[in-house]
matplotlib code that plots the C-alpha trace (Angstrom):
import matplotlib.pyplot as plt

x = [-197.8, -196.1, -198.0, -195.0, -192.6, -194.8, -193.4, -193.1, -191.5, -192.8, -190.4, -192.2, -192.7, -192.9, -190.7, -186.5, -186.9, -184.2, -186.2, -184.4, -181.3, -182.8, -184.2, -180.9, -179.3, -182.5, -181.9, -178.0, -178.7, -182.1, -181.1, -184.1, -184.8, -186.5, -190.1, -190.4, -193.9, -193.4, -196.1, -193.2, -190.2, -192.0, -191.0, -188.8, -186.8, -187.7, -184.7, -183.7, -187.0, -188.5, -185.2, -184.7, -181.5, -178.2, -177.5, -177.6, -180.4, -178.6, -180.7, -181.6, -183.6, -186.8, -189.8, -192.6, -194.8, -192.6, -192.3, -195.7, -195.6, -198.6, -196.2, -193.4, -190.3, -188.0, -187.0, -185.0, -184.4, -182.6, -179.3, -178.2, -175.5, -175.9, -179.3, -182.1, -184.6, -188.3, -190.9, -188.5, -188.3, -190.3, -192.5, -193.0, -194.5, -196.7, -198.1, -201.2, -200.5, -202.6, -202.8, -204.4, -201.2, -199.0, -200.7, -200.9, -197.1, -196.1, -197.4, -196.5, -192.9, -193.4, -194.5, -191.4, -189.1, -190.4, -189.8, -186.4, -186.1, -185.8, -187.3, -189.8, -189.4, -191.9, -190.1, -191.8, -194.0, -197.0, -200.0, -202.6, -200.1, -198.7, -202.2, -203.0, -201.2, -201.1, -205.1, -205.4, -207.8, -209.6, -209.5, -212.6, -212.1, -213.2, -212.0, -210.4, -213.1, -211.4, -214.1, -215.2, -211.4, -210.9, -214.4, -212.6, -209.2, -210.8, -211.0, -208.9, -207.7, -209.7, -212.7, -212.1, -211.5, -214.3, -216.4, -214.9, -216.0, -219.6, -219.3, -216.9, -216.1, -214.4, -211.9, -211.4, -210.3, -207.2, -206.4, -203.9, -205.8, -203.5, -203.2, -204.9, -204.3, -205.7, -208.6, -209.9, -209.1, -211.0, -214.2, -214.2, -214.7, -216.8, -219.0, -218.7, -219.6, -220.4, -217.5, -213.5, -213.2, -213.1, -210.8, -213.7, -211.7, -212.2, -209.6, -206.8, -206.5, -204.5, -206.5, -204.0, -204.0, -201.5, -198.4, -197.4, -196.6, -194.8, -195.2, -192.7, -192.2, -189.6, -190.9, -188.5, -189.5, -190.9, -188.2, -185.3, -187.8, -188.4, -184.2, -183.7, -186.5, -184.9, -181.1, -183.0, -184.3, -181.0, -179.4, -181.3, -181.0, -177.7, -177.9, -179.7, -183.5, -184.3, -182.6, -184.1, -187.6, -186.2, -185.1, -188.8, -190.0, -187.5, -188.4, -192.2, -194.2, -196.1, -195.4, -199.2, -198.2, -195.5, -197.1, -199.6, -197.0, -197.0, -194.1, -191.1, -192.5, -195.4, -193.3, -190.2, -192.0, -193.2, -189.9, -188.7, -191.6, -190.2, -193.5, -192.0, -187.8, -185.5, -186.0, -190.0, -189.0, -186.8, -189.7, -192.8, -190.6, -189.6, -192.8, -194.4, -192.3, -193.2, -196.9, -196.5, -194.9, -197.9, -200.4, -198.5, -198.3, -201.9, -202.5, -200.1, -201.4, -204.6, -203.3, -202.3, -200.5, -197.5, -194.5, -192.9, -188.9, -186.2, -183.2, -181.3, -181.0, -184.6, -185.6, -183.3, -183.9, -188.1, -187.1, -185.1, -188.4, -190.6, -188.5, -188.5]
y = [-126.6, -126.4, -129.9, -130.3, -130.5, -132.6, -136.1, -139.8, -142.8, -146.0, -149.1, -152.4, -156.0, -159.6, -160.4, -161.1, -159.3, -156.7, -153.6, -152.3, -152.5, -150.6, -147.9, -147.1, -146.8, -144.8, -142.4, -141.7, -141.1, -138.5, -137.2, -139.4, -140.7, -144.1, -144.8, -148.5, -150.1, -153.1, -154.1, -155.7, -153.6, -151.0, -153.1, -152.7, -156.3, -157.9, -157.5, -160.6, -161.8, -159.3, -158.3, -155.0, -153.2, -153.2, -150.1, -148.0, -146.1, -142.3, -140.0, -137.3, -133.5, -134.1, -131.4, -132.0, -132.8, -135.7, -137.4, -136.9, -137.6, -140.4, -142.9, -142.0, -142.0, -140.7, -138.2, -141.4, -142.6, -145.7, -145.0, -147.0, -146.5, -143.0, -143.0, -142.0, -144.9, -143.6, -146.0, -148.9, -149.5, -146.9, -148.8, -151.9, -155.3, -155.2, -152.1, -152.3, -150.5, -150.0, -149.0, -146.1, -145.0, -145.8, -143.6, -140.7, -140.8, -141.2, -138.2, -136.4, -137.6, -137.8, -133.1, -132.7, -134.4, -132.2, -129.7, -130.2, -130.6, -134.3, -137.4, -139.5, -143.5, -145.6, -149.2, -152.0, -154.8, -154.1, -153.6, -152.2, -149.4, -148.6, -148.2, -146.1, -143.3, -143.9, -143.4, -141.3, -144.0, -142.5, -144.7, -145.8, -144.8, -148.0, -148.2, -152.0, -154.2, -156.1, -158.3, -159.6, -159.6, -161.8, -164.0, -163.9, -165.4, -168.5, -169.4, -170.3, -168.5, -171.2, -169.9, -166.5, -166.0, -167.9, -165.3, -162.2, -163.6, -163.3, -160.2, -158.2, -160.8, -157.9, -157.2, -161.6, -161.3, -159.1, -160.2, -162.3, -165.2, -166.7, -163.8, -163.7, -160.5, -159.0, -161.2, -159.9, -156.3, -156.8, -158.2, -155.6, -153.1, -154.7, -155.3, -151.8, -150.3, -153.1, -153.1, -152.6, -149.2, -150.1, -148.0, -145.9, -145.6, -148.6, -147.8, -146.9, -143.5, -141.6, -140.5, -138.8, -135.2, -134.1, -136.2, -137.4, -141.0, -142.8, -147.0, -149.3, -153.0, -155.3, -158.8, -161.7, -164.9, -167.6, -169.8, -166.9, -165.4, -168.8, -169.6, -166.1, -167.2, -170.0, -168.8, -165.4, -167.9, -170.2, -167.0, -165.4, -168.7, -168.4, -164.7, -165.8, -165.7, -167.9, -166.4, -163.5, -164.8, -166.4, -162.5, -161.2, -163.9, -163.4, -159.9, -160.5, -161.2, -164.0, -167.1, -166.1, -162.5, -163.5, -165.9, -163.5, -161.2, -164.7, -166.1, -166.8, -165.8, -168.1, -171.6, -170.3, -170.8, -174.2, -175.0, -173.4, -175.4, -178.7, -179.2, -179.5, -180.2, -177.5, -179.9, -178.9, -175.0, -174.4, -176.3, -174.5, -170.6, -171.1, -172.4, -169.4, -167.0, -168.4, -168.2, -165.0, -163.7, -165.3, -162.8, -160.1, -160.3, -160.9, -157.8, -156.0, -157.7, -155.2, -151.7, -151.3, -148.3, -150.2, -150.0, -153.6, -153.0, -156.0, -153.9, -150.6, -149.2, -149.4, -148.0, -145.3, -144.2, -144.3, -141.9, -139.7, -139.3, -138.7, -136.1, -134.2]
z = [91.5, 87.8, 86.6, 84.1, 86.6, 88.6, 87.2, 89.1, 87.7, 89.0, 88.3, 89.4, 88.3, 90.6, 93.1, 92.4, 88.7, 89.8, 90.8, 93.3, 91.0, 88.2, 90.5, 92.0, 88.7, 87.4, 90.5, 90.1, 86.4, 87.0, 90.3, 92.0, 95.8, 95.7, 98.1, 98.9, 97.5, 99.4, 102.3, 104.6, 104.3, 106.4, 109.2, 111.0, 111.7, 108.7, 106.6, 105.0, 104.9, 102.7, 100.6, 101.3, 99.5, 101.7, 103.3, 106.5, 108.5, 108.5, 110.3, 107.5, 108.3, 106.4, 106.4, 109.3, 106.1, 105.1, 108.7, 110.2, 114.1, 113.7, 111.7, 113.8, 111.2, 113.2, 110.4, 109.2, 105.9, 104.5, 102.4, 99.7, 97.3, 98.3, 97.1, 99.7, 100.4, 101.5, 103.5, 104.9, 108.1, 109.5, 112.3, 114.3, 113.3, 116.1, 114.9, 111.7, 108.8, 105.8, 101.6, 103.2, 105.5, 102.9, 100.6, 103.0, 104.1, 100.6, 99.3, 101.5, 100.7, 96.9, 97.3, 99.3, 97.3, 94.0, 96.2, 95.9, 92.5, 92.6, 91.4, 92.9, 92.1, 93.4, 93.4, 94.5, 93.8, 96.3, 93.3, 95.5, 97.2, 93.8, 92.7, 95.2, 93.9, 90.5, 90.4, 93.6, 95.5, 98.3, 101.4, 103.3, 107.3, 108.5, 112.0, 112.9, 114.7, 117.4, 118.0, 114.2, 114.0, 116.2, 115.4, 112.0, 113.2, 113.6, 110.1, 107.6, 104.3, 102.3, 104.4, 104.4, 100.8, 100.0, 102.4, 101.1, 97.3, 98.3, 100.0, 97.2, 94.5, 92.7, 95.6, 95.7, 92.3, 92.6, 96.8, 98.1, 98.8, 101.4, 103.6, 106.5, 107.6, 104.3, 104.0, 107.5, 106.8, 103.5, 105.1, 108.0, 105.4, 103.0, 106.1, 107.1, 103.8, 101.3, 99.6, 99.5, 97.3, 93.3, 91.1, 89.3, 85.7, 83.8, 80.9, 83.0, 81.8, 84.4, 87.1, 89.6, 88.2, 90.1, 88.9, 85.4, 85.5, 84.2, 85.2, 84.3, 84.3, 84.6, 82.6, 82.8, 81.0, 83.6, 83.9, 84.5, 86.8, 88.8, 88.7, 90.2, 93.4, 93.6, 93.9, 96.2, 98.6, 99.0, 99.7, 102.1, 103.9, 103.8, 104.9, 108.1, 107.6, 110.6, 112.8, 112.0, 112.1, 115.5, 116.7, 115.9, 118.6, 120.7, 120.8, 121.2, 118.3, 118.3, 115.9, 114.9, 113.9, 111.7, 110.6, 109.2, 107.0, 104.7, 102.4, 104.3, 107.6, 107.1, 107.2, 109.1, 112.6, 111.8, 110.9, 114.5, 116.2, 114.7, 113.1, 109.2, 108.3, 106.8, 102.9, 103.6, 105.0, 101.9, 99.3, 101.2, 100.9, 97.5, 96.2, 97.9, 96.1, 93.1, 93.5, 94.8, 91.3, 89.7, 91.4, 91.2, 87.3, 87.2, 89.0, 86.9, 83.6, 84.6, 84.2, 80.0, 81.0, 82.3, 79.7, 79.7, 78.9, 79.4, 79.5, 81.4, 78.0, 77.1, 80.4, 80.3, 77.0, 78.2, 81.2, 79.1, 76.8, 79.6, 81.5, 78.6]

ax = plt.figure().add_subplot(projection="3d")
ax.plot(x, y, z, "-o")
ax.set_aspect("equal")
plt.show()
């Protein structure tokens, strides 16, 4: 491959800084296709929940490479505003997908669409799965244990945080620390192995060879950030978040399951249950969202690389540089 031809733009920042907007208008204007870095909208189902753009599934021919059996894509992409959405809604809740997956299939996505003389832009807000390719971090094959998995259950997020400190206090430091689902994962391996896999460059310097990158973020000052979760939540509310949470059950998955993808879908099933009111549900999500925000600017705070802009024109006028 002609490394100077090889380029990805990453647009990312916390949760309802307008993203997905500026991606879209980043891909009309450099001829790009957009990969979702977002840990739920791979799911299929979750759709208000997790914010994903408006649009329509279209089945599109990709290359065997880009929709590899295992994952089971369908050779189907998300379209929005004409623009081709990569890693939404490609499998089922029930089934467990991982950083490592993510990184695999997107890859594979990110060679074919330079192939075609696009541009690749990651979008999303997921750290750790941006992360992934921006440095090129190899995966561990740790196979799931059922049996400390489900030993593990038992415990709370409290408990299991406070275990996964001892075990990997560097991985503690940039987890989620009410998610359940990570938590486990992350003590499976750092049983396995003795710890999750640490990003081996210390200064940030590019280690991904392959691509040039180019990471951008999308900073809002706290209190526009926090008025545009709170407006996101009424609205998705409004939208018909419970009843999709309500659909998912309906359909199967337990309350425990959805519980475990956190935010919304952690206090929508109480709610459903009767066990908190729709003043608490609406209180509990928003609050989330906001604390959710928090970690992922401490997570982002980490990489210097990341070019903080405020505005299209900035951002625009970055790419421009870049893709020259």
């Amino acid at each position: 491959m002609n490394s100077s031809k090889n380029k990805i733009l990453v647009i990312l920042g916390p949760t309802s800084s307008g993203k997905s907007d500026i991606a879209i208008k980043m891909a009309k204007k450099f001829n790009g296709e957009i990969i979702s870095a977002d840990s739920r909208q791979i799911f299929r189902g979750m759709d208000i929940g997790t914010g994903k753009v408006t649009g329509k599934l279209t089945p599109v021919i990709l290359s065997t490479r880009s929709a590899p059996k295992d994952l089971a894509t369908k050779k189907i992409i998300f379209l929005s505003h004409g623009i081709p959405h990569h890693m939404i809604d490609i499998v089922s809740p029930q089934i467990d997908f991982n950083v490592a997956k993510f990184k695999k299939q997107s890859e594979k996505i990110i060679d074919d669409i330079l192939k075609r003389g696009k541009l690749p832009i990651i979008c999303g807000g997921t750290g750790f799965w941006i992360q992934s390719i921006v440095d090129d971090v190899n995966f561990p094959e740790v196979k799931p244990d059922w049996k400390l998995r489900k030993k593990l259950e038992r415990y709370s997020a409290e408990k299991l945080f406070t275990m996964l400190k001892k075990l990997d206090s560097a991985r503690s430091k940039n987890i989620d620390s009410k998610n359940k689902v990570r938590l486990i994962r992350a003590i499976e391996i750092a049983i396995k192995i003795g710890k999750v896999p640490k990003i081996k460059n210390k200064k940030y310097q590019i280690l991904n060879t392959r691509y040039q990158i180019l990471q951008i973020g999308l900073k809002l000052p706290k209190e526009k950030l926090y008025l545009n979760i709170e407006k996101r939540v009424l609205a998705r509310f409004k939208q018909g978040m419970i009843a999709e949470v309500e659909k998912l059950h309906q359909q199967g998955l337990s309350w425990k399951k959805i519980q475990s993808f956190g935010l919304a879908y952690l206090w929508i099933p109480l709610y459903l249950q009767n066990k908190i009111s729709k003043k608490e549900l609406v209180e509990k999500v928003t609050q989330a969202e906001k604390n959710y925000a928090k970690r992922q600017m401490t997570w982002f705070k980490r990489d210097k690389r990341i070019k903080w802009l405020k505005n299209y024109q900035q951002i625009e006028k970055s790419v421009k540089i870049f893709l020259k």
